[in-house]
PDB file of the backbone (N, CA, C, O) and the ligand in Angstrom, with CONECT records:
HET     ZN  A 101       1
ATOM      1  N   UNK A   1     -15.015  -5.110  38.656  1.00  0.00           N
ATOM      2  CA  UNK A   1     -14.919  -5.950  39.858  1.00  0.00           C
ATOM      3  C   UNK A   1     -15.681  -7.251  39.648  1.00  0.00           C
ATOM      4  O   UNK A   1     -16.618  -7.416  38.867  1.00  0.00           O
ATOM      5  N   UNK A   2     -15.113  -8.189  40.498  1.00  0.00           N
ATOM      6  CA  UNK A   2     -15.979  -9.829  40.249  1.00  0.00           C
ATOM      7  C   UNK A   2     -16.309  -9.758  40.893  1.00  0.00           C
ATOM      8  O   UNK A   2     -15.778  -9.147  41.820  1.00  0.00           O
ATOM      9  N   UNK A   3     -17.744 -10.449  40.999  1.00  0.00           N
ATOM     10  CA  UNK A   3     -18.810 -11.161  42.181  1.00  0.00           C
ATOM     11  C   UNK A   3     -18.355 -12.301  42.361  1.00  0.00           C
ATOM     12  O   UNK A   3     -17.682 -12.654  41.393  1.00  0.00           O
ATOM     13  N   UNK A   4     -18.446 -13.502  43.650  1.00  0.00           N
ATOM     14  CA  UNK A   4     -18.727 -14.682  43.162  1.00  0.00           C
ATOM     15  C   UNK A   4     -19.620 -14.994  44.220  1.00  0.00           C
ATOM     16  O   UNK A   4     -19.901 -14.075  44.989  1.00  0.00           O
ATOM     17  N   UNK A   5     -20.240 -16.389  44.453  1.00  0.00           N
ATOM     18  CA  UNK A   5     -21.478 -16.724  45.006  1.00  0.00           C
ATOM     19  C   UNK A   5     -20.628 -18.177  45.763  1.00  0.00           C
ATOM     20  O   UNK A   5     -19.960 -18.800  44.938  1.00  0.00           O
ATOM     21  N   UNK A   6     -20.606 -18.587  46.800  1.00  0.00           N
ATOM     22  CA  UNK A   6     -20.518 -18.952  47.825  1.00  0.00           C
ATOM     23  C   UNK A   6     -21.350 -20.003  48.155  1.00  0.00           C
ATOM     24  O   UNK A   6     -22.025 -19.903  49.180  1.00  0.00           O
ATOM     25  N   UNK A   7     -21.451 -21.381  47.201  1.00  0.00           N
ATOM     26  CA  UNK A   7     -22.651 -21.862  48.055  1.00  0.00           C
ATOM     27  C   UNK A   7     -22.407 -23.259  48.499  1.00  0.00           C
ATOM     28  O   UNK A   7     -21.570 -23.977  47.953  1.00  0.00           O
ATOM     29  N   UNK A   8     -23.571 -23.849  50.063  1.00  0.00           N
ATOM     30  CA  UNK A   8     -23.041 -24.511  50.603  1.00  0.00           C
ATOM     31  C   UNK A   8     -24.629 -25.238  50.818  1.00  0.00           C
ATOM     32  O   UNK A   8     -25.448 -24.894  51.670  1.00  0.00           O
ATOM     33  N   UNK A   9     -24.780 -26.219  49.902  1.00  0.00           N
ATOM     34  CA  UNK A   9     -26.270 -26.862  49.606  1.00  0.00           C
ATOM     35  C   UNK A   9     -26.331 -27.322  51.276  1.00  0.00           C
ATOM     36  O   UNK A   9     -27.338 -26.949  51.878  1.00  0.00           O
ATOM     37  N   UNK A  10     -25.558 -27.915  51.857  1.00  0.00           N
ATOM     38  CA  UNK A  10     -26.378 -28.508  53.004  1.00  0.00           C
ATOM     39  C   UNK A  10     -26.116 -27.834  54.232  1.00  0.00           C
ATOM     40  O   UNK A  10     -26.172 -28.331  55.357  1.00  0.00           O
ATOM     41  N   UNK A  11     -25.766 -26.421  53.863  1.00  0.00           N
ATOM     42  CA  UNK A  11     -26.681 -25.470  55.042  1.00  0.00           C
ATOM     43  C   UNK A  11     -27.334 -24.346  54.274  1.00  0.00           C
ATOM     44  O   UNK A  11     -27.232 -23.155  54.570  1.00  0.00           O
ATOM     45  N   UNK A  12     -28.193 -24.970  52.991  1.00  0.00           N
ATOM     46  CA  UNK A  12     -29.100 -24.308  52.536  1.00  0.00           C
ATOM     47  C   UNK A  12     -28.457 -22.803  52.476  1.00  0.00           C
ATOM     48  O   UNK A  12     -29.343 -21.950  52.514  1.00  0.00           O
ATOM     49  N   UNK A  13     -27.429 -22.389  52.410  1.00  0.00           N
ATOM     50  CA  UNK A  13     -27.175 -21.055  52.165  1.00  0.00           C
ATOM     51  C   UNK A  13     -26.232 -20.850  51.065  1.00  0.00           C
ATOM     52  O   UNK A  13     -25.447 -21.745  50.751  1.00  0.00           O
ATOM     53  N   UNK A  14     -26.275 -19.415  50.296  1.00  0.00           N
ATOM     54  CA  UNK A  14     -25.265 -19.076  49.533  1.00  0.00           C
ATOM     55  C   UNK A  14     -24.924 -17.639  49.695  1.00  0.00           C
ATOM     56  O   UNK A  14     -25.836 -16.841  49.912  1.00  0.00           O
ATOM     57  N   UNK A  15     -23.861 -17.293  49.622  1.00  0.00           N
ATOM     58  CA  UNK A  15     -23.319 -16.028  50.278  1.00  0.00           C
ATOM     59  C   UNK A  15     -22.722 -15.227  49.146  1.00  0.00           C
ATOM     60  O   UNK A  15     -21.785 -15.886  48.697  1.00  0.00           O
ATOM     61  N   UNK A  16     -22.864 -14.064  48.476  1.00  0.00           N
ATOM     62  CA  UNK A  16     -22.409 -13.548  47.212  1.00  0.00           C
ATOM     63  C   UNK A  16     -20.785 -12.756  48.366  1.00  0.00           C
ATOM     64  O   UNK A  16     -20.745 -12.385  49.539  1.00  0.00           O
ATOM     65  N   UNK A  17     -19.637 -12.810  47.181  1.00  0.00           N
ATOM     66  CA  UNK A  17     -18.740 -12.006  47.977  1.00  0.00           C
ATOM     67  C   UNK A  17     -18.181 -10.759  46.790  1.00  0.00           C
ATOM     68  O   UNK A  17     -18.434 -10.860  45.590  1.00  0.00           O
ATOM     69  N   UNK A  18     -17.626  -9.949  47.210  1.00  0.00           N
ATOM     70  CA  UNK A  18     -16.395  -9.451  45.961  1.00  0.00           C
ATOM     71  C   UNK A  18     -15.409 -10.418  45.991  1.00  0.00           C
ATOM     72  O   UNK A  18     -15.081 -11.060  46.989  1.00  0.00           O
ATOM     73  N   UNK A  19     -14.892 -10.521  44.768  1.00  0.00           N
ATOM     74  CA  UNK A  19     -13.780 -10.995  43.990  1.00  0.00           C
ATOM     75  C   UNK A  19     -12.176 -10.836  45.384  1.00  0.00           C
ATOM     76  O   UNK A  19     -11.481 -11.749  45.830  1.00  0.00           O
ATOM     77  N   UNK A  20     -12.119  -9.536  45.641  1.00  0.00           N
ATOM     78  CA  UNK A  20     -11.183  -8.919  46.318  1.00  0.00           C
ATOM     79  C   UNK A  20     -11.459  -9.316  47.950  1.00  0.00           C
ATOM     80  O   UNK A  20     -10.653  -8.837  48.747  1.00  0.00           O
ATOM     81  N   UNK A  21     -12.350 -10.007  48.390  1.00  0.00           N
ATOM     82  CA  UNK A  21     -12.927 -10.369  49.972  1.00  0.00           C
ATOM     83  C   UNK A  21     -11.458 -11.587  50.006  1.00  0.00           C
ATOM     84  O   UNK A  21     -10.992 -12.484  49.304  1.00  0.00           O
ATOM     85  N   UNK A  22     -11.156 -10.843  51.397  1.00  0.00           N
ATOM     86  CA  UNK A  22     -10.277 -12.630  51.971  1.00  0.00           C
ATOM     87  C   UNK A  22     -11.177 -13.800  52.210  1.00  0.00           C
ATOM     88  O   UNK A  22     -11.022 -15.019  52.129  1.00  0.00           O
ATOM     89  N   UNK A  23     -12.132 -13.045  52.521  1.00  0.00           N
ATOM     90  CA  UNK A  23     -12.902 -14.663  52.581  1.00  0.00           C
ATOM     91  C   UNK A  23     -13.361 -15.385  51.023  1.00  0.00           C
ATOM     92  O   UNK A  23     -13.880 -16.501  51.045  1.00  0.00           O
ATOM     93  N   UNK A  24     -13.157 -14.747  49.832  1.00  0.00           N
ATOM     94  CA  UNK A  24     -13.708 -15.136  48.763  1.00  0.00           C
ATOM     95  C   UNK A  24     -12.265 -15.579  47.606  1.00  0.00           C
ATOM     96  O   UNK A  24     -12.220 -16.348  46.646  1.00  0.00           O
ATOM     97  N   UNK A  25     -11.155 -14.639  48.281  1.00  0.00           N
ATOM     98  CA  UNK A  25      -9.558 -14.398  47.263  1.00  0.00           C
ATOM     99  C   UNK A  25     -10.235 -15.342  45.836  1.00  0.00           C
ATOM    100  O   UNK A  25      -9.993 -16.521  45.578  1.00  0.00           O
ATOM    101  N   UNK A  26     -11.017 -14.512  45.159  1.00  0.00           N
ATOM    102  CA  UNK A  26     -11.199 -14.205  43.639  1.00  0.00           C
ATOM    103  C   UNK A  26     -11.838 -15.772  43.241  1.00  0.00           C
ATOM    104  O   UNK A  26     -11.603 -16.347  42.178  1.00  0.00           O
ATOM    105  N   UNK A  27     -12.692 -16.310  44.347  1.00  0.00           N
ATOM    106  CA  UNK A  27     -13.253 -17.726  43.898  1.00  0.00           C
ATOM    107  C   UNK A  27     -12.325 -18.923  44.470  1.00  0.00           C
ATOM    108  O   UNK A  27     -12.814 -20.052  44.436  1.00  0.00           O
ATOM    109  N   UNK A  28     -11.042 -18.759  44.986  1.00  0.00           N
ATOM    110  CA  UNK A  28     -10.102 -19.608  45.545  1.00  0.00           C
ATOM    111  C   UNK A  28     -10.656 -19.939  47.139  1.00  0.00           C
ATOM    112  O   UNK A  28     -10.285 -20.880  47.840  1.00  0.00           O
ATOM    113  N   UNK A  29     -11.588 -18.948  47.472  1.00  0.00           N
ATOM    114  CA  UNK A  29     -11.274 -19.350  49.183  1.00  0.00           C
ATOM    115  C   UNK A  29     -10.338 -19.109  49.950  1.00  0.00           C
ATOM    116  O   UNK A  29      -9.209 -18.674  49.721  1.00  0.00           O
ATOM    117  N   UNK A  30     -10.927 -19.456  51.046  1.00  0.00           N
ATOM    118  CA  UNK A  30      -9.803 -19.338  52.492  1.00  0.00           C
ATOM    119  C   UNK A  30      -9.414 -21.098  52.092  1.00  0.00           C
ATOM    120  O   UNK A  30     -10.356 -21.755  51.648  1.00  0.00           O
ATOM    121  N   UNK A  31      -7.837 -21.914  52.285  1.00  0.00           N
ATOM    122  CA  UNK A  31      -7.398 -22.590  52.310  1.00  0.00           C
ATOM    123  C   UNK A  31      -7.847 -22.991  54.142  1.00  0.00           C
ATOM    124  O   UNK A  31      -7.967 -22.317  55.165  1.00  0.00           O
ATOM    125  N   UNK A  32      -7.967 -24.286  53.829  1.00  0.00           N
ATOM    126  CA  UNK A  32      -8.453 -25.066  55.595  1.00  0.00           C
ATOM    127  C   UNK A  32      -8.517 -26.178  55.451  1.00  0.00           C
ATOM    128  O   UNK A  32      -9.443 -26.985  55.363  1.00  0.00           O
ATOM    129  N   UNK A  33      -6.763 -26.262  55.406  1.00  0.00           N
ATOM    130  CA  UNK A  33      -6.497 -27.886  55.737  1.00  0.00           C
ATOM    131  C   UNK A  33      -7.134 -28.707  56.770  1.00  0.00           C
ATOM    132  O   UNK A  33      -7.230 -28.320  57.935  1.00  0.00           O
ATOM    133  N   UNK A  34      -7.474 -29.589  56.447  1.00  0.00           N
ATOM    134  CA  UNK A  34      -8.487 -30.162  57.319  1.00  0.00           C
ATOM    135  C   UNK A  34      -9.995 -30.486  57.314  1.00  0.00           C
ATOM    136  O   UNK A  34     -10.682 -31.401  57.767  1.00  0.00           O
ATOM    137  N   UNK A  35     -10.207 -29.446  56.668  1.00  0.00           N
ATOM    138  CA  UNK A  35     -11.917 -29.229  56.159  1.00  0.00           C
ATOM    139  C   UNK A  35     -12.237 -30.496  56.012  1.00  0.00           C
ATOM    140  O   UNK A  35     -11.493 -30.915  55.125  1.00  0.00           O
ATOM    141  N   UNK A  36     -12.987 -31.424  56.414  1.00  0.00           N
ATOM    142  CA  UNK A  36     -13.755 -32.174  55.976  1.00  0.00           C
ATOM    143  C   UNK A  36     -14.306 -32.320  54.113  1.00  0.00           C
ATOM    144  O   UNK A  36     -14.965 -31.383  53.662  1.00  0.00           O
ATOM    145  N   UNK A  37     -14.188 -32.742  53.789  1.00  0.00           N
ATOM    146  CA  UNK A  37     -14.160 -33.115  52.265  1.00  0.00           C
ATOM    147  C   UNK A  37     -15.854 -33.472  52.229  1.00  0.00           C
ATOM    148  O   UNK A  37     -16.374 -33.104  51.176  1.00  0.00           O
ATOM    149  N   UNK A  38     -16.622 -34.008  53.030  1.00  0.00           N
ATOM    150  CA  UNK A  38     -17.796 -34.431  52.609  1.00  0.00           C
ATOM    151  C   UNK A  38     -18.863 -32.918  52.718  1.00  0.00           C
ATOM    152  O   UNK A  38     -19.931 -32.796  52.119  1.00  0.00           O
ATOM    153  N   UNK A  39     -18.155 -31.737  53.756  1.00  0.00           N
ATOM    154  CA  UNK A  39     -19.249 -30.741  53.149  1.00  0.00           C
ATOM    155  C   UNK A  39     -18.355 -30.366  52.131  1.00  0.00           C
ATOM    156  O   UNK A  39     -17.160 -30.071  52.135  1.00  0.00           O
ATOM    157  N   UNK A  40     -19.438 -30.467  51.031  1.00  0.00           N
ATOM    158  CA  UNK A  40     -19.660 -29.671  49.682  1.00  0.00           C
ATOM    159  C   UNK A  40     -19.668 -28.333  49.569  1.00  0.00           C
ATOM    160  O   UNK A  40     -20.699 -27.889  50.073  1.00  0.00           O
ATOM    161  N   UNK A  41     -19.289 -27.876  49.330  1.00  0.00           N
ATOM    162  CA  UNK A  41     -19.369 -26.627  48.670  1.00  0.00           C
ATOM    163  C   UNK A  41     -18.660 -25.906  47.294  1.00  0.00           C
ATOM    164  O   UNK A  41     -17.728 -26.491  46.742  1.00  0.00           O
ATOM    165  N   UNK A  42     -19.052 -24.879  46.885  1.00  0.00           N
ATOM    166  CA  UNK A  42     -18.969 -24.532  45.755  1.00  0.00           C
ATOM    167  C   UNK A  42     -19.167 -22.969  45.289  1.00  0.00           C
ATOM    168  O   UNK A  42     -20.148 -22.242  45.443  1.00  0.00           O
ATOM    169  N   UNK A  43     -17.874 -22.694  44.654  1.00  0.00           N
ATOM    170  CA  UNK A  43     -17.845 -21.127  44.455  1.00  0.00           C
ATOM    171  C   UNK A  43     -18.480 -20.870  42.874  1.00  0.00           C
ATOM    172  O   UNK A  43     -17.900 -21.486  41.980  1.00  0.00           O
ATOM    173  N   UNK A  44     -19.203 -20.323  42.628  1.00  0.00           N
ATOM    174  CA  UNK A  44     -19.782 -20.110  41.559  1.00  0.00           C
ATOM    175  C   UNK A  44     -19.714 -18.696  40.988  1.00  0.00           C
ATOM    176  O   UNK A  44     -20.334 -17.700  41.361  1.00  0.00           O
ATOM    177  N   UNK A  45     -18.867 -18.820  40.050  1.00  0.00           N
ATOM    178  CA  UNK A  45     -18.526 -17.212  39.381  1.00  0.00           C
ATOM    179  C   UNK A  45     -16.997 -17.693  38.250  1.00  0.00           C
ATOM    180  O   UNK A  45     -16.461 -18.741  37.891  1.00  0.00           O
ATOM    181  N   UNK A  46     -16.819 -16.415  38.062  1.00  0.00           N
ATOM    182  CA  UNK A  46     -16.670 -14.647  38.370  1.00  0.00           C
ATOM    183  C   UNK A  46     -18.385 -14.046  37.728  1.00  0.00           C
ATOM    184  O   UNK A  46     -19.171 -14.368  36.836  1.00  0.00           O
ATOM    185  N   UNK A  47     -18.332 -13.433  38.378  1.00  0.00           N
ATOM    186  CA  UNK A  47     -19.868 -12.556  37.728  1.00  0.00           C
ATOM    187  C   UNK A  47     -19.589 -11.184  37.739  1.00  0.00           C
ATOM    188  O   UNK A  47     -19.029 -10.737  38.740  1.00  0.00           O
ATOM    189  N   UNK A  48     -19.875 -10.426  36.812  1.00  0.00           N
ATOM    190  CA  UNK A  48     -19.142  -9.215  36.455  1.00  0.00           C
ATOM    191  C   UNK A  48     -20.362  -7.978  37.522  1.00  0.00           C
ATOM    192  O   UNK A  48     -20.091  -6.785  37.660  1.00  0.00           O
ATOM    193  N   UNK A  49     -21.300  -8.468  37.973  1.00  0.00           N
ATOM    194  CA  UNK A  49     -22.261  -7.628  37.771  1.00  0.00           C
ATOM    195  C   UNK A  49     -22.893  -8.141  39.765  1.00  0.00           C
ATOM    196  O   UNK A  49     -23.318  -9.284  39.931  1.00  0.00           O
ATOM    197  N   UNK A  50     -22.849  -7.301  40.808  1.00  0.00           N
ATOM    198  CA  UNK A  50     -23.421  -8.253  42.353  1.00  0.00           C
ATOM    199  C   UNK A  50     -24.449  -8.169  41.735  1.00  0.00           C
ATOM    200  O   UNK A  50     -23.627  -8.287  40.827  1.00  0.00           O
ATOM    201  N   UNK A  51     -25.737  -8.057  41.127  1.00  0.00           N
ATOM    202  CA  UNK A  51     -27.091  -8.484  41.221  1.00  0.00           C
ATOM    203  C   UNK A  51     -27.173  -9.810  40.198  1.00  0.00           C
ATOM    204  O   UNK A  51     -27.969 -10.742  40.311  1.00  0.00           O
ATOM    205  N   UNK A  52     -26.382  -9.688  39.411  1.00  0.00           N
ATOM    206  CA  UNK A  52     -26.547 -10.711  38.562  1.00  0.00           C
ATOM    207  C   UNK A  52     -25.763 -11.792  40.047  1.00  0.00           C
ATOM    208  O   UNK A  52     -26.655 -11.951  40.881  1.00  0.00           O
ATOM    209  N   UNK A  53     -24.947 -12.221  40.326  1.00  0.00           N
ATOM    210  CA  UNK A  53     -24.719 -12.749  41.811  1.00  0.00           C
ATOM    211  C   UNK A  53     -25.766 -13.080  42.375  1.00  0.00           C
ATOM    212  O   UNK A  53     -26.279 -14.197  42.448  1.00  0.00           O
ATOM    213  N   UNK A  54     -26.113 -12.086  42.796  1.00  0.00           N
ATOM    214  CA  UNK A  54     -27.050 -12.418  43.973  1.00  0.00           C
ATOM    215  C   UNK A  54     -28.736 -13.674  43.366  1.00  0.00           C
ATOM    216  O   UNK A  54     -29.297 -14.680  43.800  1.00  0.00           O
ATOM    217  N   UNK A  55     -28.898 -12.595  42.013  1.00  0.00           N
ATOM    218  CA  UNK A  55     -29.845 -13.644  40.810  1.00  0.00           C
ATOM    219  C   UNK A  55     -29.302 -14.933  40.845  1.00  0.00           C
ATOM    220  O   UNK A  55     -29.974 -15.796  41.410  1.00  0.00           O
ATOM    221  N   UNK A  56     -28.034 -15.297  40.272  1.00  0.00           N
ATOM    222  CA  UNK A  56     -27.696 -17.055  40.585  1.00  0.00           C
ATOM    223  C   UNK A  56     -27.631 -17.419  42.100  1.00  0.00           C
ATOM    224  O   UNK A  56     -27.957 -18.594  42.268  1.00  0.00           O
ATOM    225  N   UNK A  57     -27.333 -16.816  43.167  1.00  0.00           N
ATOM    226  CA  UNK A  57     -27.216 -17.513  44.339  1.00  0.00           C
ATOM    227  C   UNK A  57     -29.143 -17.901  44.543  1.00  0.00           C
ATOM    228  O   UNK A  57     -29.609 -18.997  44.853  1.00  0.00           O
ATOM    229  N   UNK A  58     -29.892 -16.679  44.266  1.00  0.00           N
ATOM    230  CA  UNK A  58     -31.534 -17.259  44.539  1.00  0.00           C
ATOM    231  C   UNK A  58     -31.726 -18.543  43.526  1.00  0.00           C
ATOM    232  O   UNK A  58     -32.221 -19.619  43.863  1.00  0.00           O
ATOM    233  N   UNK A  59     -31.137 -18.145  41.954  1.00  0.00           N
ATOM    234  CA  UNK A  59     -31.678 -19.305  41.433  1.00  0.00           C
ATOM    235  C   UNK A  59     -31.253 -21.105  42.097  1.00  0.00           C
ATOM    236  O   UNK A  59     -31.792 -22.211  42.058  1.00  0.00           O
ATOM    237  N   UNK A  60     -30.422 -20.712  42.469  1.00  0.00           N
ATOM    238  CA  UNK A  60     -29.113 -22.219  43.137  1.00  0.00           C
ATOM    239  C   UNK A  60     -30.136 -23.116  43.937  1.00  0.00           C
ATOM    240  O   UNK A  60     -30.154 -24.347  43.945  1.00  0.00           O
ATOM    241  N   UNK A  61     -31.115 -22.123  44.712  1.00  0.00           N
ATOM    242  CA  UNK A  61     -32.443 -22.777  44.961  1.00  0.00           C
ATOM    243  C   UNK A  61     -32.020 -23.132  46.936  1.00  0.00           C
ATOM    244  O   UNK A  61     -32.374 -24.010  47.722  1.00  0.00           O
ATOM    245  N   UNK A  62     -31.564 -22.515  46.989  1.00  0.00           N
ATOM    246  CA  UNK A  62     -31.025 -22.937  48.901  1.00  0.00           C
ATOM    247  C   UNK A  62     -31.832 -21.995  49.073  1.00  0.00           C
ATOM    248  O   UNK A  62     -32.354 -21.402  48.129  1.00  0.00           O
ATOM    249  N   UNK A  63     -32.216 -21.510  51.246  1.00  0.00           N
ATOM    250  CA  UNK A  63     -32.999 -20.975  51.209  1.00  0.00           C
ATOM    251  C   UNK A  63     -32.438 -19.196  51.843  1.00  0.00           C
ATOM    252  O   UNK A  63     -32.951 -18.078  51.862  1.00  0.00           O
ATOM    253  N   UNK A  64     -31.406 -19.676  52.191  1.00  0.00           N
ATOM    254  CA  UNK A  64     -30.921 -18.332  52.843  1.00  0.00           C
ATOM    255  C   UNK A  64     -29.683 -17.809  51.163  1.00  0.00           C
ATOM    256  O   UNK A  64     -28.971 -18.579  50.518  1.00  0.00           O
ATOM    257  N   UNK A  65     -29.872 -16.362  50.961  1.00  0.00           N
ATOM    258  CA  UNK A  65     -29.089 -16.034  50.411  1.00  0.00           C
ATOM    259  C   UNK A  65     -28.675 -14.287  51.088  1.00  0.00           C
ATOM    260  O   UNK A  65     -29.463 -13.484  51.587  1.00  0.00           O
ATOM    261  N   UNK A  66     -27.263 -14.144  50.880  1.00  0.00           N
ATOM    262  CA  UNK A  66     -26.862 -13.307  51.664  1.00  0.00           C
ATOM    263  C   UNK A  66     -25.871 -12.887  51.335  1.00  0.00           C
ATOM    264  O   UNK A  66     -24.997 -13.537  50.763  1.00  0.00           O
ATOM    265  N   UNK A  67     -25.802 -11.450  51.702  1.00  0.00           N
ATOM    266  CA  UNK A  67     -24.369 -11.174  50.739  1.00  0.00           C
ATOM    267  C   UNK A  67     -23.328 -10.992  52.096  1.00  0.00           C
ATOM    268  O   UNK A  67     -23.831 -10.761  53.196  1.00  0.00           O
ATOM    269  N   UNK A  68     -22.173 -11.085  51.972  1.00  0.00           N
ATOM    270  CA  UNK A  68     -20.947 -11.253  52.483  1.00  0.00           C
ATOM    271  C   UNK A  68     -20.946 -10.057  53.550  1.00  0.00           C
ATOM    272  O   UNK A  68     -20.768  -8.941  53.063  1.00  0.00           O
ATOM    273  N   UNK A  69     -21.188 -10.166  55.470  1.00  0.00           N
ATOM    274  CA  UNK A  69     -21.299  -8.730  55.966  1.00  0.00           C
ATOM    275  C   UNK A  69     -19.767  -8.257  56.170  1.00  0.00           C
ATOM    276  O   UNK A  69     -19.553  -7.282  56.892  1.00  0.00           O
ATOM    277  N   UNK A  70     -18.567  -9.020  55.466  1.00  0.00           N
ATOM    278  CA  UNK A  70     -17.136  -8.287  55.236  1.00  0.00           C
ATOM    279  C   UNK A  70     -16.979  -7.418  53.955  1.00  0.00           C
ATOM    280  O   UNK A  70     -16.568  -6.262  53.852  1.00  0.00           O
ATOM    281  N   UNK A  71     -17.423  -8.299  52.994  1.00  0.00           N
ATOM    282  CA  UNK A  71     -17.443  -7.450  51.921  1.00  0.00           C
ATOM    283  C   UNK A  71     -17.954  -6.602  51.360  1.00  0.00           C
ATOM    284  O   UNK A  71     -17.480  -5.863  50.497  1.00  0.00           O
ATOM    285  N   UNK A  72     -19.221  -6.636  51.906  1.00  0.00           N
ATOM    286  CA  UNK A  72     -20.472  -5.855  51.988  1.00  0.00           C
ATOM    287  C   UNK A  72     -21.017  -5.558  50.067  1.00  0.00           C
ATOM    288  O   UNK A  72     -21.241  -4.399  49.717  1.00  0.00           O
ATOM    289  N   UNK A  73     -21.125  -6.449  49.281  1.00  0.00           N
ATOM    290  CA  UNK A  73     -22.060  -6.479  48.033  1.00  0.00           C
ATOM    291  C   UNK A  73     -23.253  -5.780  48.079  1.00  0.00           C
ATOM    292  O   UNK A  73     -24.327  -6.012  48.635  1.00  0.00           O
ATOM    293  N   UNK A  74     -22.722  -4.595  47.164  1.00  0.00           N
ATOM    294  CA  UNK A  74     -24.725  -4.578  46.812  1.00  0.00           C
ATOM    295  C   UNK A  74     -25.076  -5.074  46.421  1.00  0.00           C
ATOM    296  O   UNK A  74     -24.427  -5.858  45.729  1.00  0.00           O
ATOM    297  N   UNK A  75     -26.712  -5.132  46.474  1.00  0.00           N
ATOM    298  CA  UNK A  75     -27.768  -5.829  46.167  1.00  0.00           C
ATOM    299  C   UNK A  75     -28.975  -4.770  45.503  1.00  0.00           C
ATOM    300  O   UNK A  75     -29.950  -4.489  46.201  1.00  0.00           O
ATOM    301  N   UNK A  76     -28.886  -4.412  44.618  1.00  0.00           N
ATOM    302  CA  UNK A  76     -30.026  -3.092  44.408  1.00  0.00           C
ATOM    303  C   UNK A  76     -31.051  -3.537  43.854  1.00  0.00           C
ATOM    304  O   UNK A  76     -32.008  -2.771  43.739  1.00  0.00           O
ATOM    305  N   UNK A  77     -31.126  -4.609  43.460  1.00  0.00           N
ATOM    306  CA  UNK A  77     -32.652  -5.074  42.649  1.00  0.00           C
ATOM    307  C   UNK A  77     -33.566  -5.167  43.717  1.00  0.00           C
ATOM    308  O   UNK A  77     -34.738  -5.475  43.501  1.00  0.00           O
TER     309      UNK A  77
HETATM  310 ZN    ZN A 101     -16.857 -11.342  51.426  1.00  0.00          ZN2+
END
């Protein structure tokens, strides 16, 4: 299974998901025409491993990190 990491520097958060989450569809995202282009964000993966995930979303350096409460990632470290 893939991890990927979810992150969104200017609301300081990054969100680890599974690969298989609709909210994550394998690093593609939810499509949202419209979105504003100036928030940034950025999917960071595939990561074979959620702790190794969850390790780059802390390193990414934002302050909230969190794993996905749809997809529900462990976190065992
Ligand atoms: Zn998810």
């Amino acid at each position: 299974m893939n991890f990927y990491v979810f992150l969104a520097p200017s609301h300081q958060s990054a969100t680890v998901h599974k690969g298989s989450c609709p909210h994550c569809n394998e690093g593609r995202g939810q499509r949202r025409p419209g979105l504003k282009a100036n928030l940034a964000t950025e999917w960071l993966g595939p990561h074979l491993d959620s702790n190794n995930a969850f390790a780059i979303a802390r390193e990414s350096g934002v302050k909230n990190v969190t794993g996905c409460g749809h997809c529900k990632p462990e976190n065992t470290v």
